[in-house]
LUMZALUM-407882 format. One record per residue: residue number from 0; x negated, y, z of N, C-alpha, C, O in turn. Coordinates in steps of 0.02 Angstrom, whole numbers, plus 50000, padded with zeros to 5 digits. Example, Ala and Ser with C-alpha at 12.3 -4.5 7.8 and 13.67 -1.06 7.14 Angstrom:
BEGIN
@n = 0, n_c1 = 49340, n_c2 = 49716, n_c3 = 50390, ca_c1 = 49385, ca_c2 = 49775, ca_c3 = 50390, c_c1 = 49340, c_c2 = 49835, c_c3 = 50390, o_c1 = 49288, o_c2 = 49834, o_c3 = 50423
@n = 1, n_c1 = 49358, n_c2 = 49888, n_c3 = 50354, ca_c1 = 49316, ca_c2 = 49947, ca_c3 = 50357, c_c1 = 49355, c_c2 = 50002, c_c3 = 50394, o_c1 = 49330, o_c2 = 50057, o_c3 = 50402
END
This chain:
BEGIN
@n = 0, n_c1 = 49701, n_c2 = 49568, n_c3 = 52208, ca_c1 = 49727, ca_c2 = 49601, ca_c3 = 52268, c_c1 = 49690, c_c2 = 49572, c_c3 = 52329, o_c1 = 49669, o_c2 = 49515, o_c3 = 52320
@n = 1, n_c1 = 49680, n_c2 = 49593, n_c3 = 52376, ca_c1 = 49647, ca_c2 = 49585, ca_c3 = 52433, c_c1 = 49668, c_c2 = 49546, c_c3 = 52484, o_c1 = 49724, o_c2 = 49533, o_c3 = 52463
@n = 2, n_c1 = 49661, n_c2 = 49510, n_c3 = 52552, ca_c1 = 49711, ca_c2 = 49476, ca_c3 = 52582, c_c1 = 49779, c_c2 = 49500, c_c3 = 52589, o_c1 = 49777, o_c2 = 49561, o_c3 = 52588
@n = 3, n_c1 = 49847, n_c2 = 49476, n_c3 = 52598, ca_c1 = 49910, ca_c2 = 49501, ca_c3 = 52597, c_c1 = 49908, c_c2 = 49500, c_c3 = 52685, o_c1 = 49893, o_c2 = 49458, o_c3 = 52728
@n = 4, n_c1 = 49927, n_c2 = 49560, n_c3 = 52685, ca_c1 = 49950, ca_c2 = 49568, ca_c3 = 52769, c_c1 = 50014, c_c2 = 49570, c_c3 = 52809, o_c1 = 50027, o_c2 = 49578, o_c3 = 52868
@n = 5, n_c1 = 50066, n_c2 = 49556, n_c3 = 52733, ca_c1 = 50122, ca_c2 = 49515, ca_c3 = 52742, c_c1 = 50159, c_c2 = 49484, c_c3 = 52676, o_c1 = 50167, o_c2 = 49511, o_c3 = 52621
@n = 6, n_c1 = 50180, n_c2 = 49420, n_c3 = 52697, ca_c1 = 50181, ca_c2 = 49380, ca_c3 = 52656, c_c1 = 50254, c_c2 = 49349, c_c3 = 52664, o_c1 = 50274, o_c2 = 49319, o_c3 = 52714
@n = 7, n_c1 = 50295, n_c2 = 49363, n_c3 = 52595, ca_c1 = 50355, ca_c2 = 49301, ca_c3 = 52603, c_c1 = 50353, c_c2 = 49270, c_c3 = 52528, o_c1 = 50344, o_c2 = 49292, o_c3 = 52471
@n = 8, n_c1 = 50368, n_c2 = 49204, n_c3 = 52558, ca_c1 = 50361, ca_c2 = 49142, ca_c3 = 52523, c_c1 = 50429, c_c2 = 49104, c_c3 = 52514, o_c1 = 50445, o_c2 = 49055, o_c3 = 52547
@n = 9, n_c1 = 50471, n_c2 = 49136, n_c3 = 52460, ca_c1 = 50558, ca_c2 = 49082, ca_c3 = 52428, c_c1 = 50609, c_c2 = 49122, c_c3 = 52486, o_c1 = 50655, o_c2 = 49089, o_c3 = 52509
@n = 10, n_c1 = 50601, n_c2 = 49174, n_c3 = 52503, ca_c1 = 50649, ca_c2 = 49200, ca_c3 = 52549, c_c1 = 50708, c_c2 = 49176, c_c3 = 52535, o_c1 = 50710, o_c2 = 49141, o_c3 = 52485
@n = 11, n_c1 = 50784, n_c2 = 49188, n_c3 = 52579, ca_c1 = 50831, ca_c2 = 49185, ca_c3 = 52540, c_c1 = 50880, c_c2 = 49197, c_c3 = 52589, o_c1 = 50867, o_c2 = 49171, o_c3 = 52644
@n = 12, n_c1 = 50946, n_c2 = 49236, n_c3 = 52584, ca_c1 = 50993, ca_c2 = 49264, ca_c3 = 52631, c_c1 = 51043, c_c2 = 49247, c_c3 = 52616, o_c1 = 51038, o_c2 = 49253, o_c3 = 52555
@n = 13, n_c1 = 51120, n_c2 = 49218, n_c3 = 52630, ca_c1 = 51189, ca_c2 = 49187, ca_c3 = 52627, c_c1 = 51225, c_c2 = 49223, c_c3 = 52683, o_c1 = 51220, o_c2 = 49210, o_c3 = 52743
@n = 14, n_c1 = 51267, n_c2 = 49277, n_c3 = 52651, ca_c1 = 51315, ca_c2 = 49288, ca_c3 = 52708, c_c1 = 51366, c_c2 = 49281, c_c3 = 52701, o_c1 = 51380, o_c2 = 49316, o_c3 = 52652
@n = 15, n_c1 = 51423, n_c2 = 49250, n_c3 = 52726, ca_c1 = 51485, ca_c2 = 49259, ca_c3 = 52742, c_c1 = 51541, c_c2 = 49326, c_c3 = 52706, o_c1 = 51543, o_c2 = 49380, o_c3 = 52735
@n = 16, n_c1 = 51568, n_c2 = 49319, n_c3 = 52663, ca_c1 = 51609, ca_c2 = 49406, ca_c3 = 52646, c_c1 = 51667, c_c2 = 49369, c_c3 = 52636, o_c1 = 51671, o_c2 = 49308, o_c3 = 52633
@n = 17, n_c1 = 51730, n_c2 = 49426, n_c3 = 52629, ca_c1 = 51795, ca_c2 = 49417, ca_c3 = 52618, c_c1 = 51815, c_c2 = 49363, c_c3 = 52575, o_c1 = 51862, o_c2 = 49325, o_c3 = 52584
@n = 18, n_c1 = 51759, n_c2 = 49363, n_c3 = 52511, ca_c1 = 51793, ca_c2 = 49323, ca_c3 = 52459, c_c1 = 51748, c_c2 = 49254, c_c3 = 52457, o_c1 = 51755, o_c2 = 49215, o_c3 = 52410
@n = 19, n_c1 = 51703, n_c2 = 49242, n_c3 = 52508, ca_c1 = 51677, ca_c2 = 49171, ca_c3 = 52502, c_c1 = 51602, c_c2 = 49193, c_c3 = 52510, o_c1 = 51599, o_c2 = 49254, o_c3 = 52516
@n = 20, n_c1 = 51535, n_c2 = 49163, n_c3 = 52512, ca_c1 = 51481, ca_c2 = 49160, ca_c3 = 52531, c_c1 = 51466, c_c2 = 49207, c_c3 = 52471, o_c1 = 51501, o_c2 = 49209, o_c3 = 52420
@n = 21, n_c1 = 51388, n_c2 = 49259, n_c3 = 52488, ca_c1 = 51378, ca_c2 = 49329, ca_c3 = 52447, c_c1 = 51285, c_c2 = 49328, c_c3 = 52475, o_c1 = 51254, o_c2 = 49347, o_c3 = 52525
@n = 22, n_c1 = 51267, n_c2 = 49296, n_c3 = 52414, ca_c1 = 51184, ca_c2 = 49286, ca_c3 = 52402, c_c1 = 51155, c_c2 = 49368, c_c3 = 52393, o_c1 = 51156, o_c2 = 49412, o_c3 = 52350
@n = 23, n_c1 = 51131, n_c2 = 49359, n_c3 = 52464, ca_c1 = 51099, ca_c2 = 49426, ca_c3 = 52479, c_c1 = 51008, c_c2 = 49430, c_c3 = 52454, o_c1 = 50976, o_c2 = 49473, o_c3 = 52424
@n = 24, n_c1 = 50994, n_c2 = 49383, n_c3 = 52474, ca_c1 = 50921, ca_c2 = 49357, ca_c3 = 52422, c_c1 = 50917, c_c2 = 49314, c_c3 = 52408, o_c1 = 50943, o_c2 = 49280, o_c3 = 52453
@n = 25, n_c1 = 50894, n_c2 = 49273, n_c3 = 52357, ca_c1 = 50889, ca_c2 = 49230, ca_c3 = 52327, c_c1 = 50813, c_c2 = 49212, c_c3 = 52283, o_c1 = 50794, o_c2 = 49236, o_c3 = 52229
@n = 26, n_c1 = 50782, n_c2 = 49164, n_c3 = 52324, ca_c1 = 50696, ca_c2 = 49158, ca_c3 = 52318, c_c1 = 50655, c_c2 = 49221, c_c3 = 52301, o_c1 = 50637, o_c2 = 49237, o_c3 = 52244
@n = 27, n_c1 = 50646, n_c2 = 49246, n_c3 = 52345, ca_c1 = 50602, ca_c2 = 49327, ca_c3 = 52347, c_c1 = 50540, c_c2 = 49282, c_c3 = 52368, o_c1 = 50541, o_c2 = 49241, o_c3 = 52414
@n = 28, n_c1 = 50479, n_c2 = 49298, n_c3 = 52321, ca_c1 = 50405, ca_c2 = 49304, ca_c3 = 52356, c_c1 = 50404, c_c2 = 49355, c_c3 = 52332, o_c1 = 50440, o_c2 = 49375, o_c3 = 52286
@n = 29, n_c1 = 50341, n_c2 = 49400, n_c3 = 52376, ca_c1 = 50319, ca_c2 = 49453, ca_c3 = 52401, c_c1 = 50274, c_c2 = 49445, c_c3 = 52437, o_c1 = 50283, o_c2 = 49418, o_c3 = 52491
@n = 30, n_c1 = 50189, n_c2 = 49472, n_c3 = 52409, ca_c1 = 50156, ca_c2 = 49493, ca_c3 = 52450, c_c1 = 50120, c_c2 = 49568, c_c3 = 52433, o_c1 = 50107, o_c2 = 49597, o_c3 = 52381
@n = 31, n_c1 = 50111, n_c2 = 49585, n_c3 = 52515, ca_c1 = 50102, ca_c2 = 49668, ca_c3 = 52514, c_c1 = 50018, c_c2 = 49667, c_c3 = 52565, o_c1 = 50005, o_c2 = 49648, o_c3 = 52622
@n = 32, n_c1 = 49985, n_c2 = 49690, n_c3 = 52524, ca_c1 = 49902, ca_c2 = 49724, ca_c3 = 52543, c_c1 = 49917, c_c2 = 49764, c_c3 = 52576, o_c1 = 49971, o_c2 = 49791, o_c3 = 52587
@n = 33, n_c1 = 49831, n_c2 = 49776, n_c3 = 52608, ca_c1 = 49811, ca_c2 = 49812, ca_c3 = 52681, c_c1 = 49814, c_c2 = 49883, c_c3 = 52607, o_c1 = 49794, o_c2 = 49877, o_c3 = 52549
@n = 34, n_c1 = 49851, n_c2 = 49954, n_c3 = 52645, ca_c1 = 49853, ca_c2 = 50008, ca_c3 = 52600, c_c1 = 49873, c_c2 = 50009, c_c3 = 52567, o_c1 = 49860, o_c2 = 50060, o_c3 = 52536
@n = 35, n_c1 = 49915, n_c2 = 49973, n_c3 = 52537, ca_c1 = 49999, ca_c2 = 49982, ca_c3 = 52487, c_c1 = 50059, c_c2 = 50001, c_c3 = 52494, o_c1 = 50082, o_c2 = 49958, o_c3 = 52532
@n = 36, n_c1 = 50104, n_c2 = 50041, n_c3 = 52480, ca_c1 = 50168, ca_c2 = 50073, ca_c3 = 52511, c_c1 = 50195, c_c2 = 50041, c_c3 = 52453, o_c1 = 50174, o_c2 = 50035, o_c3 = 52396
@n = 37, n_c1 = 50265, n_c2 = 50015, n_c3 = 52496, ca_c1 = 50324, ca_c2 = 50001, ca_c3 = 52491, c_c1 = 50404, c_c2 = 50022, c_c3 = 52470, o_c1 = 50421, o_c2 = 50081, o_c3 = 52477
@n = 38, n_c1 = 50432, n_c2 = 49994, n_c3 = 52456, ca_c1 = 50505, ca_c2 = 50019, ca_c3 = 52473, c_c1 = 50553, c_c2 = 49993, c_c3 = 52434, o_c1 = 50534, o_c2 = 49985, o_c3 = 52376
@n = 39, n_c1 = 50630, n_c2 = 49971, n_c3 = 52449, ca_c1 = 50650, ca_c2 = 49926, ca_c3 = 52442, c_c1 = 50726, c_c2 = 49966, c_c3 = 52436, o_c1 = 50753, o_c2 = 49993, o_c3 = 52484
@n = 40, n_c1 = 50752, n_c2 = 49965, n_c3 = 52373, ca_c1 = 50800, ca_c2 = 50026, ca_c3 = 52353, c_c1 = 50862, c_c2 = 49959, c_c3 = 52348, o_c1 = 50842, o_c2 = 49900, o_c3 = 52348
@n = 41, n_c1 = 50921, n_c2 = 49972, n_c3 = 52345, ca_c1 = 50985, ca_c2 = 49932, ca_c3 = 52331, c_c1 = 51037, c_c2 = 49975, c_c3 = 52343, o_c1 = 51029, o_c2 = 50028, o_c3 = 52372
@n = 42, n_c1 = 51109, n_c2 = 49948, n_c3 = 52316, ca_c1 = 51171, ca_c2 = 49961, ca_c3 = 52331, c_c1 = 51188, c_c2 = 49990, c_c3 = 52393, o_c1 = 51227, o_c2 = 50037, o_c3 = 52393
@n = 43, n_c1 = 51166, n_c2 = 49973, n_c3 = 52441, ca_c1 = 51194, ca_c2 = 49959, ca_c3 = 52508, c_c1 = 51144, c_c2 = 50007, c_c3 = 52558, o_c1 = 51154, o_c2 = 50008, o_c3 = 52619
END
């Protein structure tokens, strides 16, 4: 793949919900090239 023109490295999201803390990501890497489409489907 070619240089990444965006880059995440161990992401990770904790939020707050009714019933106690709710791991929204949990170590995401991801990298996305110059001319590659995307998209990012879930529950929500």
């Amino acid at each position: 793949m070619a240089q990444a023109i965006l880059s995440l490295q161990d992401a990770r999201l904790t939020l707050q919900g009714n019933a106690g803390p709710v791991e929204i990501l949990r170590g995401i890497t991801l990298d996305v090239g110059r001319g590659e489409t995307l998209g990012l489907v879930g529950p929500s």
